[in-house]
C-alpha positions as CSV (number, residue, x, y, z in Angstrom):
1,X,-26.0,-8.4,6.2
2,X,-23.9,-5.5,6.4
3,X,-21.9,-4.8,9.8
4,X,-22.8,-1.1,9.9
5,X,-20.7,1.9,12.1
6,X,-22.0,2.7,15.5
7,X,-22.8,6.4,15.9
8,X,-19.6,6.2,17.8
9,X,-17.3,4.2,15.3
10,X,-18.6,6.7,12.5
11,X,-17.3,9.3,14.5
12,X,-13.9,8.1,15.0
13,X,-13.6,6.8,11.5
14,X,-14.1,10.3,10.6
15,X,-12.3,12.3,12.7
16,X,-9.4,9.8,12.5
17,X,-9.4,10.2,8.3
18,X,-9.5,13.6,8.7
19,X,-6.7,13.9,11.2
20,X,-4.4,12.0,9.3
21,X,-5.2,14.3,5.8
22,X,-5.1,17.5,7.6
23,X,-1.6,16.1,8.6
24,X,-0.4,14.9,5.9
25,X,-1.4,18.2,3.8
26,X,0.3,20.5,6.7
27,X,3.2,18.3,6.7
28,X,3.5,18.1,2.7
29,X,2.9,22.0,2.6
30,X,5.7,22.6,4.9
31,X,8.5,20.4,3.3
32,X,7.5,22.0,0.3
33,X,7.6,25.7,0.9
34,X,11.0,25.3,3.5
35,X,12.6,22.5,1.1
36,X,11.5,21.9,-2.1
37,X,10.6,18.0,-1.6
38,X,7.5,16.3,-0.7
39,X,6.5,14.3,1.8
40,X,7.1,11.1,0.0
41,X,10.5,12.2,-1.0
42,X,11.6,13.2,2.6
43,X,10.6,9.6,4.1
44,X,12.7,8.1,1.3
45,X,15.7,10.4,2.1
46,X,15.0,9.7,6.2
47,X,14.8,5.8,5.1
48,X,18.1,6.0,3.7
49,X,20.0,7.7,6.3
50,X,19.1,5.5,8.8
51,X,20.8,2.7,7.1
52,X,24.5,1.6,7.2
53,X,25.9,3.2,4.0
54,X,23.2,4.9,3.5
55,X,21.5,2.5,1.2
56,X,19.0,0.5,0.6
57,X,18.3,-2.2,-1.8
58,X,14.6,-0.9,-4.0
59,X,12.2,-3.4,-2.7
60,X,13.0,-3.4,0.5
61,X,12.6,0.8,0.4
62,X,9.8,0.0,-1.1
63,X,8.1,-1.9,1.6
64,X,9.3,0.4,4.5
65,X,8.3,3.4,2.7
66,X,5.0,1.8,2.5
67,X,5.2,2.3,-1.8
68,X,4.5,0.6,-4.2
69,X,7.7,-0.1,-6.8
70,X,6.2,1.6,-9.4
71,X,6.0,4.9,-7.0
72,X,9.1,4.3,-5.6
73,X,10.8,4.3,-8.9
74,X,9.5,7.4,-10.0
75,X,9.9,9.4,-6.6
76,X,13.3,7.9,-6.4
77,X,14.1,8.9,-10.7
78,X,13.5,12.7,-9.4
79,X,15.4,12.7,-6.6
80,X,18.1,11.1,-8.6
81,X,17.5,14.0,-11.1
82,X,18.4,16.3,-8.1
83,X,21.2,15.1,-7.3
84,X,19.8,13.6,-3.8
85,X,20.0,10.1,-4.4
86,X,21.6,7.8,-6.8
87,X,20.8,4.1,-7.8
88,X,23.6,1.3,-7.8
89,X,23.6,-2.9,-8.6
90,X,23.3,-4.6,-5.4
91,X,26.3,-5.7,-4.0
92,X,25.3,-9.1,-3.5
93,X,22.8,-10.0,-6.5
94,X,23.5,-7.5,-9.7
95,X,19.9,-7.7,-11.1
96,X,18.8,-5.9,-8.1
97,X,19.4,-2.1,-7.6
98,X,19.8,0.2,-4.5
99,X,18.9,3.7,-3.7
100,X,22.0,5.4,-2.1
101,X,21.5,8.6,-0.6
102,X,24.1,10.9,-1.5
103,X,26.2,14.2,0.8
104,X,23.7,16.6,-0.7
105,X,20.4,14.4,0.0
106,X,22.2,14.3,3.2
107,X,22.5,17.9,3.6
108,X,19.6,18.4,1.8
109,X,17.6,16.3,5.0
110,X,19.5,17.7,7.8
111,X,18.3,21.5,6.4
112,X,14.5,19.9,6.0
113,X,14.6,18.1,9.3
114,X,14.6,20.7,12.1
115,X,11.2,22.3,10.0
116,X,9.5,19.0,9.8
117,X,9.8,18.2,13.3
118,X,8.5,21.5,14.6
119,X,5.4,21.0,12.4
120,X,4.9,17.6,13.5
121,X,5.3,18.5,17.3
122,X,3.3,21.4,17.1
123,X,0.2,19.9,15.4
124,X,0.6,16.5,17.3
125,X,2.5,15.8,19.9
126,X,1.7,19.1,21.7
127,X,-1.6,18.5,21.6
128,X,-1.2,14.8,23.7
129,X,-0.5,14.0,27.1
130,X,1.9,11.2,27.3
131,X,-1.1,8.8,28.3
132,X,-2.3,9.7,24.9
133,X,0.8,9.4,22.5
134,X,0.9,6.2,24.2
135,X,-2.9,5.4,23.2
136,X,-2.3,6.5,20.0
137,X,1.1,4.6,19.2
138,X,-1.4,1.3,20.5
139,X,-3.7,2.1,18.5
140,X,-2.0,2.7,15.3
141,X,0.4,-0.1,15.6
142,X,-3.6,-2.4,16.3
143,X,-4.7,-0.8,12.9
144,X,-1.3,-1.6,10.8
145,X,-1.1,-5.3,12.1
146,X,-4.8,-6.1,11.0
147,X,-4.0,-4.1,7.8
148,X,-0.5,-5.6,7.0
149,X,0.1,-8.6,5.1
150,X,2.4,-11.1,7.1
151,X,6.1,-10.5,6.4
152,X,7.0,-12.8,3.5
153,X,9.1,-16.4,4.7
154,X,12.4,-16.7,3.9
């Protein structure tokens, strides 16, 4: 038998799945009108600057960007195509490739960044007290582990 939503649970579900769309569509709207990239392409471009060198081997990208390769490969082939990004063999294991963010994807995320935070603080975070980015950082991080495969071995 069917473990049916409480009232209450239906509630949340709902106002949680719309939260996160009407997020993600102000969010994607905004890169795109102030910067020409999508949402997808500015976490990719955020992924890679916070790594030494700037680079990041695919599958790894991949994982963190939450993508799947296929998606990655594409989204990372138009970036590329702008000039934002560049792929290069693996230093340590030529078969594999990594995405290397390049001085204009660089630039191109320090012009998008200042825009994306203002419209992520202004539809989130000033709507919360502390107590509640606190609740919700619990919360999402109790959603992700029971969502999330275990981290491969080895």
């Amino acid at each position: 038998m069917p473990r049916w939503l409480s009232v209450q649970e239906q509630a949340a579900w709902r106002s949680s799945l719309s939260a996160v769309q009407l997020l993600n569509a102000a969010v994607d709207s905004q890169l795109q009108r102030e910067s020409n990239l999508s949402h997808a392409d500015y976490e990719i471009l955020v992924r890679l600057s916070e790594e030494p060198k700037n680079a990041l081997r695919m599958s790894e990208l991949a994982h963190r960007a939450l993508f799947s390769r296929s998606r990655l490969s594409h989204a990372v082939g138009r970036l590329e195509k702008a000039g934002l990004v560049r792929r290069e063999p693996y230093p340590d294991d030529r078969r594999g490739l990594c995405a290397v963010l390049t001085e204009r994807g660089f630039e191109t995320l320090a012009a998008a960044a200042p825009g994306h935070v203002e419209t992520v603080r202004r539809a989130v975070f000033d709507r919360l007290t502390a107590e509640q980015v606190a609740q919700l950082t619990a919360i999402a991080e109790a959603v992700i582990a029971g969502i999330s495969p275990p981290p491969a071995a080895g």
